[in-house]
C-alpha positions as CSV (number, residue, x, y, z in Angstrom):
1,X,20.9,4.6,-15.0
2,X,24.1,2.8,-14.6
3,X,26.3,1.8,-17.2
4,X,26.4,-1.7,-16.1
5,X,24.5,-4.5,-17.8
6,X,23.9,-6.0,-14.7
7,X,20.7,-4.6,-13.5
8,X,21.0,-2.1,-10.4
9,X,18.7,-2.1,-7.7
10,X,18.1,-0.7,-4.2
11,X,17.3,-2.6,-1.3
12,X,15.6,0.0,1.6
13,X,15.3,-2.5,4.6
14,X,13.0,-0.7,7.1
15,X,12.7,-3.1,9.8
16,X,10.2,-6.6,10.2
17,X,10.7,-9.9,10.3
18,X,12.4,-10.7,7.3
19,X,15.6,-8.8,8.7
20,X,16.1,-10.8,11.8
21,X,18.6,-13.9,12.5
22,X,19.5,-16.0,15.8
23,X,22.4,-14.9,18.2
24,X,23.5,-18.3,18.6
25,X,25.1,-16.9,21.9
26,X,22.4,-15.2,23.5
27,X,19.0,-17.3,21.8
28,X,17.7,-13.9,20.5
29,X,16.6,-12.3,17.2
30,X,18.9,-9.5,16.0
31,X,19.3,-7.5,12.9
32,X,21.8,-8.5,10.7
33,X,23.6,-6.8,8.2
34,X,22.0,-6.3,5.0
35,X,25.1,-5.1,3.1
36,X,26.2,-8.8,3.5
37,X,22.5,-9.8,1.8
38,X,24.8,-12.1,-0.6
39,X,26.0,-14.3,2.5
40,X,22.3,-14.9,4.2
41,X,20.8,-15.3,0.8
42,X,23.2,-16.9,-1.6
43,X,20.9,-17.5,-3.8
44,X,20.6,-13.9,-5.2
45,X,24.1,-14.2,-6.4
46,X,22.1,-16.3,-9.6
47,X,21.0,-13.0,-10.7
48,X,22.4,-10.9,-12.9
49,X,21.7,-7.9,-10.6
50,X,24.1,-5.4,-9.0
51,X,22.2,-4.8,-5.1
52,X,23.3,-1.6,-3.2
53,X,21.4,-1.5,0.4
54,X,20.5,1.3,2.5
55,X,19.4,0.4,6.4
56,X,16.9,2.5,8.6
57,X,18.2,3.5,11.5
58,X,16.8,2.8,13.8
59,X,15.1,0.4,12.4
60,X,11.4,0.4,12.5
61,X,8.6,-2.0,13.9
62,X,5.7,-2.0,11.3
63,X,3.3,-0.9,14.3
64,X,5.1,2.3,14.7
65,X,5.1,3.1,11.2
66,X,4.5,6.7,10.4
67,X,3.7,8.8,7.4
68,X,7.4,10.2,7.9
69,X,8.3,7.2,6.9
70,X,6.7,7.6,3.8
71,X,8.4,10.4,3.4
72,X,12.0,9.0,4.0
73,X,11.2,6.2,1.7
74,X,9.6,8.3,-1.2
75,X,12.1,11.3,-1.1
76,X,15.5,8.3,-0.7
77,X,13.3,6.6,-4.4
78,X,14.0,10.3,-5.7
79,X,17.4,11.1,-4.9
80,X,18.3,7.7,-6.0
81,X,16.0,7.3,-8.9
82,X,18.2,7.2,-12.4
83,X,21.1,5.0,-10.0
84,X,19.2,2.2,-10.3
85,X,16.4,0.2,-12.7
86,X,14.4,-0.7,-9.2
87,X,13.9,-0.6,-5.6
88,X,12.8,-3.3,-2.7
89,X,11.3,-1.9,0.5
90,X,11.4,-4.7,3.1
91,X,9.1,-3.9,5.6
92,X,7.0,-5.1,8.6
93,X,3.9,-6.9,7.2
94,X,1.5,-5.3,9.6
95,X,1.2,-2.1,7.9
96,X,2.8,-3.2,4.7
97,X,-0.2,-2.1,2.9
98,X,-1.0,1.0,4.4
99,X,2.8,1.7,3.2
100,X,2.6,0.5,-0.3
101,X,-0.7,2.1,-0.9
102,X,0.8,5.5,0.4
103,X,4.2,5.5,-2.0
104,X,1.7,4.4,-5.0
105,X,-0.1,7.7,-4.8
106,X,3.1,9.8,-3.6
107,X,5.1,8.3,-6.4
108,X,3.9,10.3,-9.5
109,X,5.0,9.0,-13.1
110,X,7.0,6.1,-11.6
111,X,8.3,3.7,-14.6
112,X,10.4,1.3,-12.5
113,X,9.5,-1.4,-9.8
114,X,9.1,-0.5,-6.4
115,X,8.3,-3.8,-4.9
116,X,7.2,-4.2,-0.9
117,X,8.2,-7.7,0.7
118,X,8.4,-9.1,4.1
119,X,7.7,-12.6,5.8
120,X,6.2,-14.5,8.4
121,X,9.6,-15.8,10.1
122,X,13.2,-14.7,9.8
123,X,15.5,-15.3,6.9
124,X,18.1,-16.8,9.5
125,X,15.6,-19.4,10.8
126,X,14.6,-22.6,9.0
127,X,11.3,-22.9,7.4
128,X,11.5,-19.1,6.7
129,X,9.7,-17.6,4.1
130,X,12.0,-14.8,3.7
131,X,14.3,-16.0,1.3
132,X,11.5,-16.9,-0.9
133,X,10.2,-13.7,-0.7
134,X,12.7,-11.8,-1.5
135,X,14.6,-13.7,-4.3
136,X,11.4,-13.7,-6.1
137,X,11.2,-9.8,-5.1
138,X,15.0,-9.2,-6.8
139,X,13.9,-11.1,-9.7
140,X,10.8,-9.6,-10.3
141,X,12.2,-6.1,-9.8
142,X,15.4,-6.7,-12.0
143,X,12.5,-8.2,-15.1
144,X,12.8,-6.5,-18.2
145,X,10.3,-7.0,-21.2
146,X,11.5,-7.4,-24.8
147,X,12.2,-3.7,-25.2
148,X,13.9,-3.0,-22.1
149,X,11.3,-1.9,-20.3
150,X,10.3,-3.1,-16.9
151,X,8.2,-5.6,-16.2
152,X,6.1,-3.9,-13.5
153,X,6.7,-0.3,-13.1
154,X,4.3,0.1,-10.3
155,X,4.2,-0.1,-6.4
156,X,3.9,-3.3,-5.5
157,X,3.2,-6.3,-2.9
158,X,5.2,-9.5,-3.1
159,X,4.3,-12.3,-0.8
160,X,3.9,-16.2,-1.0
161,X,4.1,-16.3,-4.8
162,X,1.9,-13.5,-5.3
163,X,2.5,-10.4,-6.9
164,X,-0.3,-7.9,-6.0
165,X,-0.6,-4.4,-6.5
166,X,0.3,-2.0,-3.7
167,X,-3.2,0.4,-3.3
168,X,-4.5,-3.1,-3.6
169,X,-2.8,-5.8,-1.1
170,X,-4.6,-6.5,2.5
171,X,-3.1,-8.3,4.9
172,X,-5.7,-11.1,5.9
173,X,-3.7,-13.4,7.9
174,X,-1.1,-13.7,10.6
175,X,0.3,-17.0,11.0
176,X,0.4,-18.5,7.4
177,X,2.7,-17.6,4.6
178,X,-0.1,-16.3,2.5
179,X,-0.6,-13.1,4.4
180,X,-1.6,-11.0,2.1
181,X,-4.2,-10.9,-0.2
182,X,-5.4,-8.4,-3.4
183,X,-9.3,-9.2,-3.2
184,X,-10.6,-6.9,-5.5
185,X,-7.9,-7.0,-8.6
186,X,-5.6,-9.8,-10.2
187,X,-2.9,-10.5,-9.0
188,X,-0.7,-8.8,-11.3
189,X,2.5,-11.9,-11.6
190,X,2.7,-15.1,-10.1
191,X,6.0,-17.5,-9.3
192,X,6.1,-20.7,-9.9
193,X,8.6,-22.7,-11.6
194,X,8.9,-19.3,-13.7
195,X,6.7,-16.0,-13.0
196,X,4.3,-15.2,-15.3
197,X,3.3,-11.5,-15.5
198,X,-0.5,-10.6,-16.4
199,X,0.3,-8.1,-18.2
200,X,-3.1,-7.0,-19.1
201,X,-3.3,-6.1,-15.5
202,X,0.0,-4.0,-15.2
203,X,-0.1,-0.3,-15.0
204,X,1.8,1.4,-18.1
205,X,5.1,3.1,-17.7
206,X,4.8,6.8,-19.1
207,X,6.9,7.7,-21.6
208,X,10.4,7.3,-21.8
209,X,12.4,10.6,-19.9
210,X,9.6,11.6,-17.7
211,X,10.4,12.9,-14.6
212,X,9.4,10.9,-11.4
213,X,7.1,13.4,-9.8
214,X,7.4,13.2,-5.5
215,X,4.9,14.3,-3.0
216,X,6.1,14.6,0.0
217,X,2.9,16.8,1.7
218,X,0.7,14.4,3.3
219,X,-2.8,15.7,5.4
220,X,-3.5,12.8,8.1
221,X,-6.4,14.7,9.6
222,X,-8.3,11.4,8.7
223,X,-10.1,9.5,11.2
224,X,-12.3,5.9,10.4
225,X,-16.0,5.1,11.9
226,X,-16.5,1.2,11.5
227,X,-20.3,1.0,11.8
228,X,-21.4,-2.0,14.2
229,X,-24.8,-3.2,16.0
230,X,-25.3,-1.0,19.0
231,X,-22.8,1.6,17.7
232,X,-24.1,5.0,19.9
233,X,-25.1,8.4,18.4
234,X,-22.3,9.6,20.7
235,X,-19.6,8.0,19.5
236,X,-21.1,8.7,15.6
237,X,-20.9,12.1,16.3
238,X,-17.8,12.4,18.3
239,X,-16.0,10.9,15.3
240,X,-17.8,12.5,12.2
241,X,-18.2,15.8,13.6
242,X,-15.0,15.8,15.8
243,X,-13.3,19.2,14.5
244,X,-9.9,17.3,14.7
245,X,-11.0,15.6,11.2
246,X,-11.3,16.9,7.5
247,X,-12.3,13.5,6.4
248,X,-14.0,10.7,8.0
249,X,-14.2,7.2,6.0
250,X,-16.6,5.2,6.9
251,X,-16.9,1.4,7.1
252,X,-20.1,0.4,5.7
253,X,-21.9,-3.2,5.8
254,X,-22.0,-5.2,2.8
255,X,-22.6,-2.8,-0.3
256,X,-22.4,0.8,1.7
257,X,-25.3,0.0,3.8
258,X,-25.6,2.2,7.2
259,X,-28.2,2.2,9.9
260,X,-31.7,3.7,9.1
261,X,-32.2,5.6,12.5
262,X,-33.2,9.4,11.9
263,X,-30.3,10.2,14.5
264,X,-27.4,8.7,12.6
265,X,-28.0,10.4,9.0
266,X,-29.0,13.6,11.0
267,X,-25.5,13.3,11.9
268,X,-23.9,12.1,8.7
269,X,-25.6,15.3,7.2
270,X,-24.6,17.4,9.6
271,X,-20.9,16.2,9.4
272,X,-21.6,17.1,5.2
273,X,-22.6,20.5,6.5
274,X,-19.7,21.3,7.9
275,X,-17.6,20.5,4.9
276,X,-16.1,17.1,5.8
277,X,-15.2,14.5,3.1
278,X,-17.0,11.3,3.8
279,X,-16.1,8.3,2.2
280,X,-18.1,4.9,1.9
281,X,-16.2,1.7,1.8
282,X,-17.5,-1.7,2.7
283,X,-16.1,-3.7,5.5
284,X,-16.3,-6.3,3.2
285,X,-13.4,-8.2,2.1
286,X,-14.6,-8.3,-1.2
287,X,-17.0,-6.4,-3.5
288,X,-17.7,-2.9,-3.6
289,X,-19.6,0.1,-2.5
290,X,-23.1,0.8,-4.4
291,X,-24.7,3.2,-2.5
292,X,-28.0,3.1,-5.4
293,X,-28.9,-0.1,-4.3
294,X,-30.4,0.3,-1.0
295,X,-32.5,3.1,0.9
296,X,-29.8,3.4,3.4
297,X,-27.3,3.8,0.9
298,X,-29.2,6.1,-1.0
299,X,-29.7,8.5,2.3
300,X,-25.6,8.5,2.4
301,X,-25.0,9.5,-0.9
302,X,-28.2,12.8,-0.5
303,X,-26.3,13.4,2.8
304,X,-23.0,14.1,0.5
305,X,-21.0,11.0,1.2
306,X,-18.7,9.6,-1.2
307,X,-18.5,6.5,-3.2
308,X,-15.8,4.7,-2.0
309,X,-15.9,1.7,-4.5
310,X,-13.7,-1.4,-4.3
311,X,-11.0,0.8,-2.5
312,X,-9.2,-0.6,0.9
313,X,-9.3,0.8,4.0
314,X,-5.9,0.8,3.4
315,X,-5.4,2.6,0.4
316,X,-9.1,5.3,0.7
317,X,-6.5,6.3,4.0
318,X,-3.4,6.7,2.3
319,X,-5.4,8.3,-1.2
320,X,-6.9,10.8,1.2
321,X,-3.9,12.0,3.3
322,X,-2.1,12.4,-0.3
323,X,-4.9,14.6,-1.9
324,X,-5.5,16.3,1.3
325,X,-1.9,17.0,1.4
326,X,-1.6,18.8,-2.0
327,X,-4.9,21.0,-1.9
328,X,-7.0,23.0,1.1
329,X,-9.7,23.0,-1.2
330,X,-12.1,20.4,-0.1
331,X,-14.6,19.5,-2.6
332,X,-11.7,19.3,-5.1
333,X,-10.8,16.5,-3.1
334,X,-14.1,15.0,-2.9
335,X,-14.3,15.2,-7.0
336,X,-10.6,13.2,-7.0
337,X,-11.7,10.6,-4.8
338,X,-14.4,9.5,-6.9
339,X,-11.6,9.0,-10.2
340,X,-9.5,5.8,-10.3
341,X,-6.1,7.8,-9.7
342,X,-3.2,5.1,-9.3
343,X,-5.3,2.0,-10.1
344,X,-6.5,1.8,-6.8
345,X,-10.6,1.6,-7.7
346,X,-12.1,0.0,-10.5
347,X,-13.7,1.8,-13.1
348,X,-17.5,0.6,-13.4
């Protein structure tokens, strides 16, 4: 930590929208200079908070996101860790949540903020939703509770208001300001005139002097059957039993239902045979995976798949390439993917 009262964070900008103003010359978008953050956003200068940046270069469109960039961002939160009291990743929003989910399970005994945040339009363009955003972002990752403890030491999502939890947040729209949505889980602060923190909702910090713990070894051997009408036993079996995967997750309908057809749990049984991990989530937006429920779900789970629960897409990916990454042994992973590990499931 520093020895300054003012509180010290990071800001890790990435690439995305947020980072972008107009070339009055030319009528483009460009980059601008986030070591100057003070003069595009005045505002922050309110805050008691001491802001050091640190720019990817090259900067990075959210669609070419890669799980290096994981590891850039988680081992930079490490080298950095006790120079500041919290970091802000600004990042593209359309894999925001595949990146926040992936530092929440890479990020072992984290006690301080690592809050995500992006926008819609450019902070140098009017009507943006950038500055917003990220003042709300600096305040929120700066918050201290009576004790002197952060607010939120988690991986989180801050868009439109919302605070949401990392493994949690979906994007669910691309032209609003609310983007992002946490369907399955509180959100865990929200700004208004003041932010109020559900704390109830917050994942505890571990004890003071614990070590943040880094993993850097990810496994991205994954690959993702969404089930559909008229899906073909060829393409079932091309992805489930494709040798290129360890684990297949599959996208269910409604609560981890799957067609009835002899052919398609012959396959899902023969995937189980050959020691992949199969994991049931719903395509729902909302709810969760019961695979008691029905017949069909009930032939998934004898076949060996795994109950996904009320995990994303999102964060079932990123949980998977970070247990995959750390063990070859593959039913331990299965029994870890069924245990609520960074608050990413809830515990029924």
């Amino acid at each position: 930590m520093t020895g300054n009262k003012k509180a010290a964070l990071l800001l890790i900008y990435t690439g995305g929208t947020i980072g972008m103003k107009k070339d009055i010359g030319e009528g483009t978008l460009k980059p601008f200079d986030f070591s100057q953050i003070a003069e595009q956003v005045p505002e922050i200068r309110q805050f008691s908070v001491d802001i050091k940046t640190h720019t990817f270069d090259p900067l990075i469109d959210s669609s070419d996101v890669e799980p290096s960039m994981w590891q850039k961002i988680a081992t930079l939160i490490r080298d950095s860790y006790d120079l500041y009291d919290g970091f802000i990743v600004l990042h593209g929003t359309d894999t925001m949540a595949y990146s926040a989910s992936a530092l929440s399970f890479m990020l072992g005994n984290l006690g301080k903020p690592v809050i995500f945040t992006g926008s819609q339009l450019p902070v140098g363009v009017p009507r943006t939703d950038g500055k917003e955003n990220l003042i709300s972002a600096v305040e929120i990752a700066s918050a201290k509770d009576s004790a002197g403890r952060p607010m939120v030491p988690e991986v989180c999502v801050y868009f439109n208001s919302q605070l949401m939890r990392g493994n949690r947040s979906v994007k669910v729209n691309s032209e609003e300001f609310s983007a992002f949505r946490s369907p399955n889980y509180p959100p865990l602060a929200q700004a208004g005139i003041t932010i109020k923190y559900n704390k109830e909702y917050i994942m505890k910090a571990p004890e003071a002097g614990t070590p943040l713990q880094v993993d850097t070894e990810l496994d991205t051997r994954v690959s993702i059957l969404k089930l559909h009408p008229g899906i073909t036993r060829e393409v079932v079996r091309h992805i489930l039993c494709g040798r290129e995967s360890r684990a297949v997750i599959i996208e269910t309908y409604g609560a981890g239902n799957a067609p009835t057809k002899e052919w398609f749990t012959d396959i899902v049984s023969e995937a189980a045979g050959m020691g992949k991990i199969l994991v049931n989530v719903t395509q729902c937006l909302s709810g969760s995976v019961d695979m008691s429920i029905y017949a069909t779900g009930k032939a998934l789970q004898k076949a060996g798949v795994i109950n996904g629960y009320d995990s994303t897409t999102e964060s079932c990916l990123a949980k998977l390439f970070h247990l995959m990454g750390k063990t070859a042994d593959n039913e331990k992973v299965k029994e870890l993917m069924g245990k609520n590990l960074k608050g990413e499931i809830s515990i029924f």
